[in-house]
BAROGU-864556 format. One record per residue (C-alpha): residue in one letter; x, y, z. Coordinates in steps of 0.2 Angstrom, whole numbers, padded with zeros to 4 digits, always signed. Layout:
N
AXYZ ...
//
This chain:
732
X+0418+0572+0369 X+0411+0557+0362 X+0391+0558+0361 X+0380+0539+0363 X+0368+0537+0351 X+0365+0554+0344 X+0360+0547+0330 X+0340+0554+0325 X+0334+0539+0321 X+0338+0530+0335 X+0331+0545+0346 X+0314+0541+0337 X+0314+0523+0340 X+0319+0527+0360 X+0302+0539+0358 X+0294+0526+0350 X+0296+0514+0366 X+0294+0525+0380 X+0275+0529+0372 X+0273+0512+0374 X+0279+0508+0389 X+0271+0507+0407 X+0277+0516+0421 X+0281+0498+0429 X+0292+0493+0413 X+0300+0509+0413 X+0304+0507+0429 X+0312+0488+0426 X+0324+0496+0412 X+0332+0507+0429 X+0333+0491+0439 X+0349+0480+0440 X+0348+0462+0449 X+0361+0455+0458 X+0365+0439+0467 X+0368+0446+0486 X+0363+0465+0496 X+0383+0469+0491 X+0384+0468+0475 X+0391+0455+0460 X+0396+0440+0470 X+0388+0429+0483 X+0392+0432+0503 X+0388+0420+0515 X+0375+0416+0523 X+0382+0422+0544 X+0384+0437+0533 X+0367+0440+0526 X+0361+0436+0546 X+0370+0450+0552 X+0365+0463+0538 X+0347+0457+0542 X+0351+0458+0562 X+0358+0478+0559 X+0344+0482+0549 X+0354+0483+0532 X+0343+0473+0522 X+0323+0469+0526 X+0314+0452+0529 X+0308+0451+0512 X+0323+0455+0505 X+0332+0443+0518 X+0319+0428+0512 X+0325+0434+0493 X+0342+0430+0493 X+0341+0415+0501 X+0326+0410+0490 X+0331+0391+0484 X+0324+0400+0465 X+0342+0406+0459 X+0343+0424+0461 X+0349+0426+0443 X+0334+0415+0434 X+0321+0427+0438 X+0312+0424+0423 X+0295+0430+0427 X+0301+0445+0430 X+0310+0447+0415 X+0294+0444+0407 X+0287+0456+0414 X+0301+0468+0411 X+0304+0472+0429 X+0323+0468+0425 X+0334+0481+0412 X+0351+0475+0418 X+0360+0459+0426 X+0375+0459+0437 X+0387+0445+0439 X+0379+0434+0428 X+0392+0424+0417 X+0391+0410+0403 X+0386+0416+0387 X+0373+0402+0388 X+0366+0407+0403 X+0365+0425+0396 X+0359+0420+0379 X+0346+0409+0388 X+0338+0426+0400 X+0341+0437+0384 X+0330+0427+0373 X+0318+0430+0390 X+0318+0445+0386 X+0318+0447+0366 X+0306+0434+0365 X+0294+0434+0376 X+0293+0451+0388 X+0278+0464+0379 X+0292+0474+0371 X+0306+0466+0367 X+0322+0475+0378 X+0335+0467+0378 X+0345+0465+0395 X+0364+0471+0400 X+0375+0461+0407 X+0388+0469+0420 X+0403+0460+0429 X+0418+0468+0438 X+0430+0464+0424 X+0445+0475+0436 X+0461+0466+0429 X+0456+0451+0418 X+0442+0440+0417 X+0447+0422+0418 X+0468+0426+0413 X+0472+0438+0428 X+0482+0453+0425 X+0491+0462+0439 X+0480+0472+0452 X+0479+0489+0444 X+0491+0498+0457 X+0503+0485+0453 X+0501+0488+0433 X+0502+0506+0434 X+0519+0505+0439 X+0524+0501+0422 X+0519+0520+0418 X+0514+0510+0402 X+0499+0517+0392 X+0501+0504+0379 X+0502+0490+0391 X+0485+0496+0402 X+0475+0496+0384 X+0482+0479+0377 X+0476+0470+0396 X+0460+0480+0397 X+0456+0473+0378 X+0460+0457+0382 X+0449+0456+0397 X+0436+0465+0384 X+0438+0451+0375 X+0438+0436+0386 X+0423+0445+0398 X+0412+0448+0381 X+0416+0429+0374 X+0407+0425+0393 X+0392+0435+0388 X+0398+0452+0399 X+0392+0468+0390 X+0396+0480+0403 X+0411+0482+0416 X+0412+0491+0432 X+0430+0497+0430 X+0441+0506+0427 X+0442+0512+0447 X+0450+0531+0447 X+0449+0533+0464 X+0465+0544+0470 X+0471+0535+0484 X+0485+0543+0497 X+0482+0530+0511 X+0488+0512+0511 X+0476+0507+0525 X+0461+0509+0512 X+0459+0491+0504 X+0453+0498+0488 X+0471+0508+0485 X+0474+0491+0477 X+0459+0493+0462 X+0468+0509+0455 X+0482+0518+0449 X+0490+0526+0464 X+0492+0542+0473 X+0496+0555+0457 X+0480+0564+0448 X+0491+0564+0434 X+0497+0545+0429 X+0478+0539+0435 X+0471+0553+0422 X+0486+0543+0407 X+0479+0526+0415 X+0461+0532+0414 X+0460+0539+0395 X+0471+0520+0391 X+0457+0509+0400 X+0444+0519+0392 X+0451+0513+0376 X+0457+0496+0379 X+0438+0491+0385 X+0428+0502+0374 X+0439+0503+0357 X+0434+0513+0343 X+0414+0503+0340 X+0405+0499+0354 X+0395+0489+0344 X+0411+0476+0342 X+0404+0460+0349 X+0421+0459+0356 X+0422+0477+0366 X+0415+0480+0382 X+0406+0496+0389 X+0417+0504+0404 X+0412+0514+0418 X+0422+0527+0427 X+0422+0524+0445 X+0418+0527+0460 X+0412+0545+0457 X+0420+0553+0468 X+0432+0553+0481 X+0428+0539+0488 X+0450+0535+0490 X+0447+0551+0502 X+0439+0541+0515 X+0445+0547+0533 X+0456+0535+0541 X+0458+0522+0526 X+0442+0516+0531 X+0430+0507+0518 X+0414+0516+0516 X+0420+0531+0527 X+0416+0549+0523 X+0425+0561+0512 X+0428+0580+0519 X+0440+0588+0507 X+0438+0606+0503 X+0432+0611+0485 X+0450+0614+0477 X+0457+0597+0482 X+0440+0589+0476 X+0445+0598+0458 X+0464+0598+0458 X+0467+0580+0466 X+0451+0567+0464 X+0442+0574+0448 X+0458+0576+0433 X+0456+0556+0430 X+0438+0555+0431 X+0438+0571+0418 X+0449+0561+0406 X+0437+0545+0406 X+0425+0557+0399 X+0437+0563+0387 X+0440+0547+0381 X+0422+0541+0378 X+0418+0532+0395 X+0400+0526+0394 X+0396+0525+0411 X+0399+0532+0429 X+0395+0523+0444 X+0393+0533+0460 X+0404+0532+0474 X+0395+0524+0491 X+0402+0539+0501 X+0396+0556+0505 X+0406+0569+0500 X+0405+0585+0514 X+0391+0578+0522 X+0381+0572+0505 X+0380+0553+0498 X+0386+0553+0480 X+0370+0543+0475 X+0359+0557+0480 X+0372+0572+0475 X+0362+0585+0463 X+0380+0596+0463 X+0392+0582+0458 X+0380+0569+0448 X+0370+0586+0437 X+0382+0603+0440 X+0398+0593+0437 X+0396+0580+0429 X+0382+0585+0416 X+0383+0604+0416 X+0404+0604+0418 X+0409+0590+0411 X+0398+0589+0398 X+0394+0569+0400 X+0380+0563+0391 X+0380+0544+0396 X+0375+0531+0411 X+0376+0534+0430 X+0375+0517+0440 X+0373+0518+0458 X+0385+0505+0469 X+0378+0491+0475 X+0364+0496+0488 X+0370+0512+0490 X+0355+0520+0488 X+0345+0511+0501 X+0363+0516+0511 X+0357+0534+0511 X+0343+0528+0525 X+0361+0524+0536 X+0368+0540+0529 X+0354+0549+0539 X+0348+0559+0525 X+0333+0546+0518 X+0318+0543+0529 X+0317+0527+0521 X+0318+0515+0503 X+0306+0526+0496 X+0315+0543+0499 X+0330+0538+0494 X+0324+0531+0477 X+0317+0547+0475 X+0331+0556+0480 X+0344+0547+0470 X+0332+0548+0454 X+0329+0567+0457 X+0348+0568+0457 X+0353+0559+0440 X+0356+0539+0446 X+0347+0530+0430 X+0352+0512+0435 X+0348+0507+0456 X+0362+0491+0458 X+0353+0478+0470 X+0342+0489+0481 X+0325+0490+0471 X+0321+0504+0479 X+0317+0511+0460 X+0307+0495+0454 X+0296+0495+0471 X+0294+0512+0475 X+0295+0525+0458 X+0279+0517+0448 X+0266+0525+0462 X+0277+0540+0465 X+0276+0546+0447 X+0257+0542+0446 X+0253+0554+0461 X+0265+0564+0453 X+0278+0564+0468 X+0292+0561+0453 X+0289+0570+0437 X+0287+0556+0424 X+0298+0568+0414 X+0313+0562+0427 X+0311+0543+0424 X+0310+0546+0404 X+0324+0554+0405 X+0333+0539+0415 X+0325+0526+0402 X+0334+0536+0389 X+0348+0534+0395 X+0346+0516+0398 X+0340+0510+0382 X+0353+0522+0372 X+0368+0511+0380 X+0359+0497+0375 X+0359+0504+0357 X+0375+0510+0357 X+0381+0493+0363 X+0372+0485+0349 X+0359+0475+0358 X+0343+0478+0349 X+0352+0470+0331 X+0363+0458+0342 X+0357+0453+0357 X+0367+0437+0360 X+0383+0429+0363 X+0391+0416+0351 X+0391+0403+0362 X+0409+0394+0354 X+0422+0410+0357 X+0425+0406+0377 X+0435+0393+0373 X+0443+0399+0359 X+0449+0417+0369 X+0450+0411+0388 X+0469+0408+0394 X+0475+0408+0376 X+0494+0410+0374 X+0490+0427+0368 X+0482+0431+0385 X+0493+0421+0393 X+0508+0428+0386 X+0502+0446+0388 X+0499+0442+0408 X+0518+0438+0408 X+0523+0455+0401 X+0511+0466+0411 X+0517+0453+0427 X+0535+0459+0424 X+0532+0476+0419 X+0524+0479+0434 X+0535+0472+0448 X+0546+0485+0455 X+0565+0484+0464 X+0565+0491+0477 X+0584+0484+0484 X+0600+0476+0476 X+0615+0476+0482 X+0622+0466+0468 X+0615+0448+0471 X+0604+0450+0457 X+0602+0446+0444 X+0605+0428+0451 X+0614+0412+0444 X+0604+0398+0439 X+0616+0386+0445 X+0618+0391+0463 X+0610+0384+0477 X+0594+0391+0481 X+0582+0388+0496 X+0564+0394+0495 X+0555+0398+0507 X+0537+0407+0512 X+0520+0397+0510 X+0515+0411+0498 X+0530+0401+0486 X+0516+0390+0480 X+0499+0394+0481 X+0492+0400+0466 X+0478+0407+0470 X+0486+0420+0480 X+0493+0427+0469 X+0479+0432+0459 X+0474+0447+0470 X+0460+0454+0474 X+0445+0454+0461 X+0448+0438+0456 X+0429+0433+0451 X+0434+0420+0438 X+0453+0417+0438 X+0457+0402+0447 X+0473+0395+0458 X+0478+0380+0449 X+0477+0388+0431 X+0489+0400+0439 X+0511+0400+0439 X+0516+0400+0455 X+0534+0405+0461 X+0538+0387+0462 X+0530+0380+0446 X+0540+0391+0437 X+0556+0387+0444 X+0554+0368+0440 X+0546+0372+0423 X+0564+0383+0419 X+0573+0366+0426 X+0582+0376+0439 X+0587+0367+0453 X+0580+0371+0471 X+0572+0365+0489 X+0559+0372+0495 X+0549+0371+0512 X+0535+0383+0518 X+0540+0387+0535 X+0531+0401+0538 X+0516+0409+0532 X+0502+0426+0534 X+0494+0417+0545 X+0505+0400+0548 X+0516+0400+0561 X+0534+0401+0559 X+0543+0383+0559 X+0562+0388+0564 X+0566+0369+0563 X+0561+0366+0544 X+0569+0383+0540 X+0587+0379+0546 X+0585+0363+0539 X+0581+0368+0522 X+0592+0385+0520 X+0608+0376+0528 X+0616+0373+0512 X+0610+0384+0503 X+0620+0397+0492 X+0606+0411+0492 X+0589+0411+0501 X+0571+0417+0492 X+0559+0420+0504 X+0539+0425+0498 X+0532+0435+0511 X+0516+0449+0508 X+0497+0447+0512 X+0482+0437+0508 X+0473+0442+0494 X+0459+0445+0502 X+0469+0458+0515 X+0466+0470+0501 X+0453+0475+0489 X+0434+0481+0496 X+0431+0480+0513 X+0449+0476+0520 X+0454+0491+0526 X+0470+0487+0537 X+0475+0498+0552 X+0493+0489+0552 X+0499+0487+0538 X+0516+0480+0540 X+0520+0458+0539 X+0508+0450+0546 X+0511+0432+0557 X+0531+0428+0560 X+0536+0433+0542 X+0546+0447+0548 X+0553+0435+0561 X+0558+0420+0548 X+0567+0435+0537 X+0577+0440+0556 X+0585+0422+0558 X+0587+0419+0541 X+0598+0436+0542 X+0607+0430+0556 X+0612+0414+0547 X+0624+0425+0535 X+0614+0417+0521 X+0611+0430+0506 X+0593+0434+0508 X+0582+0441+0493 X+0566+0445+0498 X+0548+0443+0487 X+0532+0455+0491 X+0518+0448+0485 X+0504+0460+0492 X+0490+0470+0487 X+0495+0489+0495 X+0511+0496+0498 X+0518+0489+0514 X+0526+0496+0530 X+0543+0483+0529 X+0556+0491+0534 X+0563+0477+0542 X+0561+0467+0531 X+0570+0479+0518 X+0585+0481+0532 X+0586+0461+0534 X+0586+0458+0513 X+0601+0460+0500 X+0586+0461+0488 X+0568+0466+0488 X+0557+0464+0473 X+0540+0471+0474 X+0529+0458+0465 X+0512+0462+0470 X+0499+0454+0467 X+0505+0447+0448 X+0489+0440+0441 X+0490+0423+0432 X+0508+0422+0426 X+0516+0430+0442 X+0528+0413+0446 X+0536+0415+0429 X+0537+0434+0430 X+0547+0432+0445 X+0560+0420+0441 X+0560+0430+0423 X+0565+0445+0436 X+0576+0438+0447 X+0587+0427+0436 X+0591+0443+0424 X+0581+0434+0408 X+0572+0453+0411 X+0579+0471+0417 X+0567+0478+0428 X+0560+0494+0424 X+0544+0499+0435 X+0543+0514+0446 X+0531+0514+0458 X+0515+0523+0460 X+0512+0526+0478 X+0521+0529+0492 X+0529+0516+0502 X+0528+0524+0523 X+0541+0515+0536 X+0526+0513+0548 X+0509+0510+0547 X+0505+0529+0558 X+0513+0537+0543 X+0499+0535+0535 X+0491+0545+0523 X+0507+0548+0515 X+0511+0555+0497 X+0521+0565+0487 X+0514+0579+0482 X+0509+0586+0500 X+0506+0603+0500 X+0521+0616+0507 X+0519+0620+0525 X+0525+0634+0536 X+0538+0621+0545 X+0545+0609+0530 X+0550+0593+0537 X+0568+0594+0543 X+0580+0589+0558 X+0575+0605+0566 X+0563+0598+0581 X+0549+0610+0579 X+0547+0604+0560 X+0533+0594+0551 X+0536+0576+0555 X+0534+0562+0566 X+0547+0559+0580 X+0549+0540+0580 X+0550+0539+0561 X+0563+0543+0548 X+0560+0561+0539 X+0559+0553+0524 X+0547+0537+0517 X+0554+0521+0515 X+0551+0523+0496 X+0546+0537+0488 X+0533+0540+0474 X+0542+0535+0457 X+0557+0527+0463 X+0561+0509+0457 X+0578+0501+0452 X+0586+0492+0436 X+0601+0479+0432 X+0607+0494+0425 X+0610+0514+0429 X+0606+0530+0421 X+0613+0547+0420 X+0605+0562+0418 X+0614+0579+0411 X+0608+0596+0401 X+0590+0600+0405 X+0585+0614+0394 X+0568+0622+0398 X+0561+0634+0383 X+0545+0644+0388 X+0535+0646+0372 X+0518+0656+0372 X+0506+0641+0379 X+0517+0627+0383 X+0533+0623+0392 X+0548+0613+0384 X+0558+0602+0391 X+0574+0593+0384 X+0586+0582+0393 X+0598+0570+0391 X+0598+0552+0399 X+0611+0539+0395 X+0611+0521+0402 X+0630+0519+0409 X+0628+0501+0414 X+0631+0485+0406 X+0611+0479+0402 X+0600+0484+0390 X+0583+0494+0400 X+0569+0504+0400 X+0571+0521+0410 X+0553+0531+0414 X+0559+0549+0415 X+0547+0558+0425 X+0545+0578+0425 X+0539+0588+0442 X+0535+0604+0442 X+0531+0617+0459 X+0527+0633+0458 X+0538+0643+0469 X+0526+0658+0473 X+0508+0658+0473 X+0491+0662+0480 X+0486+0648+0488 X+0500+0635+0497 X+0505+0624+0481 X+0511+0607+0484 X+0529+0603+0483 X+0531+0594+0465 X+0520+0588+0456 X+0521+0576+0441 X+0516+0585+0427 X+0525+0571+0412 X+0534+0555+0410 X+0541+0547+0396 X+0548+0528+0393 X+0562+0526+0385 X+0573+0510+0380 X+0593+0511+0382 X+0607+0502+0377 X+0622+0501+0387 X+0630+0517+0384 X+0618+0525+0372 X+0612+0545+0377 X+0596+0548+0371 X+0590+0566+0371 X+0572+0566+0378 X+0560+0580+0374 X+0543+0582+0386 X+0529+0596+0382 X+0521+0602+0396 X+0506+0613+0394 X+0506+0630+0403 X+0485+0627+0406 X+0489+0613+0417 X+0500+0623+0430 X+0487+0631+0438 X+0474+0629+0451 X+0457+0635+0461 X+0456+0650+0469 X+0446+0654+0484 X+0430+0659+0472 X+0433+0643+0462 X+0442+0649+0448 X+0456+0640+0437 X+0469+0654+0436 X+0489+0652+0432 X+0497+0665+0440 X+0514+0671+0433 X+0530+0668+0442 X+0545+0655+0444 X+0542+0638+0441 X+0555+0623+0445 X+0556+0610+0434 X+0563+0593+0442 X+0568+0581+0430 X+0574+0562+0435 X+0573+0544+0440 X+0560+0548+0453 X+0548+0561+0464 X+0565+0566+0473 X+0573+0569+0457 X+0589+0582+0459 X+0591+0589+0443 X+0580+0605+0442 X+0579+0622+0433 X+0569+0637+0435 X+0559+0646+0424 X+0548+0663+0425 X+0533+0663+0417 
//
């Protein structure tokens, strides 16, 4: 694992400061400035009332953040080094102009960090990350996490909170849209690709950015799909399920971990001794930066295990947070409690180091600014712009054809759905600096490809359905495209949903267009997988476009009109109702497996099986799979088979192995995905694929905590998707 800064020199010049350094300053290197009680972005001010009204946020801090002094020009402080770290501040001019602040004129010289949520793009938009990740493309996550290095860094951004790891098994939870999906696995190949796309090989490149694995941990586990919600999940799914991508970022050199706002069995992540010193220091063996979330650490007072602002600094200093995002409760509190010798002074060094050994590693103390002339160089160039087209595509799944696509571009097509052609809805959630009219709509791109169309809104998320413009504009029409989904802001923090199917009259507009006979392909554009059913039962096509980032208009019409084949699989589990939910694949085997049979596990007013399972997506063309071969050697599994594209297109087929062990211990769950593997085929070509899957990885925690694989049969499923067919045992 990669170690920051162990160079001995640089050791003795961090000695060097921290003898020179008041407890006051050494306090400010711990505290990290934002604009609003939340975290990097402004909320309003009804919203600020009600924090205040609830308690959440004191007078003083109330009067602060609605100070007329701008929150992120708190130069006085900086001068006195009460700041170590900024977040949400942007401009490289503006950060040049606080860094020289603190070069110039604070006692000693530190320079500042300056953090943004760079989650999928900075000013060019990439797709949300649950939407990328279905490319099952390692390549692509690296190439659009260094883009956004690149453009974020040109902006004077040193530090980003992301990637988000979070496991996430229920589509209710906003956040399901920040990360990789439901399989520990993929978001472990996602994790390790971010880690490098950000970070690269020199941290000190003036064009990388430091990443920060988040939110430690199982905060995706939150009861209910509720934001913010507690976590109670035994040990073994803690280790098996929520911890494998978080252990990966620290594989892959991740300099940072932010703490998750939730308690995990009854403790707050920001004051967890066993995961933020036993796991993560002592196991995994991290060496870098933990930053709390915003606030969370004043949040422990709500948690009901902090008497107050003062307790809880203590608490979450004690337990290994070195940076406190927002709350202050470090800055106002730790000084006098390590003079009366509440905190050993020992503690806060120890958090320091860790502070100003990022900003070594970064580079900071031989370049502390940004060049001021790269933004306009790097933001939105065609480079960007061409790579958000690619991850756009890559990333849209089809989920239904029955043979109207790919489409002619000289029939007659009515559009219709409001989400057609507004821009900034397609961006997603996390979209700090991308904005609406730089973006491709559906519609843009159809006029800039010169194919012919009318178009009328009729119906929106949250406009009603107009049945009058609809007939009128799909009467003549050879084939209907209607854009339905959410808001971007219906997913993402804090917009947890408990119905998570169409929302308004779209599902009605997609009825009577069905009854008009008209053919009727169907655009998702949403930030979670969807309960749509009917929607899927009134389409002849369905194409999962999620929330596409900057270049999602052309991307779609690329898609639709066959100018691409495509070739993502999707990451999570699409339920037929929104009660459904949590719902994944790799459930563990119960006593009753769901069946026909009445007294089975299932719901009655629901299908046995999800709408869509994990891994499944369609193509313009059709593979076969045929001869799987599985060799045991002495520590890994081998695993040969042969896939051929028998259709008439060109593609890219993700073949994805699942394993289950048959007889165990402890209930195992019913596959699991333990390799994948893109391939590209030519119509009629057979490519013999060969997958390695090591025998470590097949086991799991006994009831004394113990990693153990236990001999016996193993099924290994190789195919298109999680209910692949094609299986052979083999006995270990």
């Amino acid at each position: 694992m990669r170690k920051f800064c162990s160079d001995l020199e640089i050791e003795r010049k961090i000695d060097s400061l921290l003898r020179k350094m008041t407890v006051e300053e050494k306090a400010g290197q711990l505290n990290q400035v934002g604009p609003s009680p939340v975290g990097g972005f402004e909320i309003s001010l009804e919203e600020k009332q009600k924090m205040l009204a609830e308690g959440k946020i004191t007078e003083e801090e109330f009067d602060r953040f609605l100070s007329e002094e701008k929150w992120d020009e708190q130069e006085d402080d900086i001068r006195t080094g009460r700041v170590g770290s900024f977040l949400g501040v942007r401009d490289a001019r503006r950060c040049n102009h606080l860094q020289k602040i603190a070069v110039e004129q604070s006692r000693l010289g530190i320079p500042l960090l300056f953090g943004m949520d760079v989650i999928h793009g900075h000013r060019t938009m990439f797709p949300i990350p649950l939407a990328e990740s279905c490319s099952w493309d390692e390549t692509l996550f690296e190439r659009t996490a260094q883009a956004a290095a690149v453009e974020a860094a040109a902006d004077g951004i040193h530090w980003t909170f992301a990637p988000m790891l979070d496991i996430a098994r229920d589509a209710r939870w906003g956040r399901i849209a920040e990360g990789a999906g439901e399989d520990p696995y993929l978001a472990s190949r996602y994790a390790a690709a971010k880690v490098r796309g950000f970070q690269g090989d020199d941290l000190t490149d003036p064009a990388r950015i430091l990443a920060c694995a988040k939110h430690f941990i199982a905060y995706g586990a939150a009861i209910g799909g509720r934001d913010y919600n507690s976590a109670d999940i035994s040990l073994q799914t803690l280790w098996e399920v929520y911890m494998p991508p978080f252990i990966a970022a620290c594989e892959s050199g991740v300099a940072t971990y932010m703490a998750a706002f939730n308690d995990l069995n009854g403790i707050p992540c920001s004051v967890n001794s066993y995961l933020l010193q036993d796991v993560l220091r002592d196991k995994l063996g991290f060496e870098g930066l933990v930053v709390s979330d915003a606030g969370s650490i004043w949040e422990c007072i709500a948690h009901g295990v902090a008497a107050d602002r003062k307790d809880a600094g203590k608490q979450a200093l004690i337990a290994g947070i070195a940076i406190d995002m927002v709350s202050r409760c470090y800055l106002d509190f730790v000084p006098d409690m390590v003079l009366s010798g509440e905190i050993p002074e020992e503690r806060l060094d120890e958090a320091v180091r860790q502070v100003l050994r990022l900003k070594y590693a970064k580079g900071l103390f031989d370049q502390p600014y940004t060049d001021e002339t790269l933004e306009e160089k790097v933001t939105l160039c065609p480079e960007h712009r061409a790579l958000a087209r690619d991850a756009a595509r890559k990333s849209m799944v089809l989920l239904k054809n029955n043979g109207i696509l790919p489409m002619k571009k000289d029939c007659k097509i009515a559009v219709v759905g409001e989400l057609s052609d507004i821009g900034s809805e397609m961006l997603g959630t996390w979209t700090l600096y991308g904005k609406g009219e730089e973006t491709v709509t559906f519609i843009d791109a159809l006029k800039t490809q010169n194919i012919s169309f009318v178009y009328a809104p009729c119906c929106g998320v949250e406009t009603p359905l107009d049945r009058q413009a609809l007939q009128a504009v799909i009467i003549d029409a050879d084939v209907v495209i209607a854009m339905v989904g959410e808001l971007r802001d219906m997913s993402g923090e804090a917009s947890s949903l408990s119905y998570i199917g169409l929302a308004g009259d779209q599902d009605e507009m997609l009825r009577l267009i069905k009854e008009s006979n008209k053919p009727l392909v169907t655009v998702l554009v949403n930030g979670r997988p969807m309960a749509v059913g009917n929607a899927v039962s009134y389409s002849d096509a369905v194409l999962e476009a999620w929330h596409g980032g900057t270049e999602t208009g052309n991307a779609i019409v690329d898609i639709l009109f066959g100018d691409y084949n495509p070739s993502a699989r999707l990451t999570t589990t699409f339920p037929n109702a929104s009660g459904e939910c949590p719902i994944y694949y790799n459930h563990v085997s119960t006593g009753r497996p769901t069946s026909d049979v009445r007294h089975s596990c299932k719901y009655i007013d629901s299908p046995l099986k999800p709408l869509y399972p994990f891994g499944y997506g369609l193509s313009y063309t059709t593979y076969t799979y045929n001869n799987l071969e599985v060799k045991a050697l002495e520590d890994t599994l081998e695993v040969i088979v042969e896939v051929m594209n028998d259709g008439n297109m060109a593609g890219e087929e993700t073949v994805q192995l699942y394993v289950q062990d048959v007889l165990a211990s402890r209930a195992r769950p019913v596959r699991e995905l333990k390799g994948f593997k893109k391939i590209c085929l030519q119509p009629g070509e057979l490519q013999k694929v060969s997958l390695s899957v090591p025998v470590n990885s097949l086991g799991f925690y006994n009831d004394s905590m113990e990693y153990i694989v236990e001999p016996g049969e193993f099924k290994i499923y190789v195919g298109h998707d999680s209910e692949a067919e094609l299986c052979q045992s083999v006995v270990l």
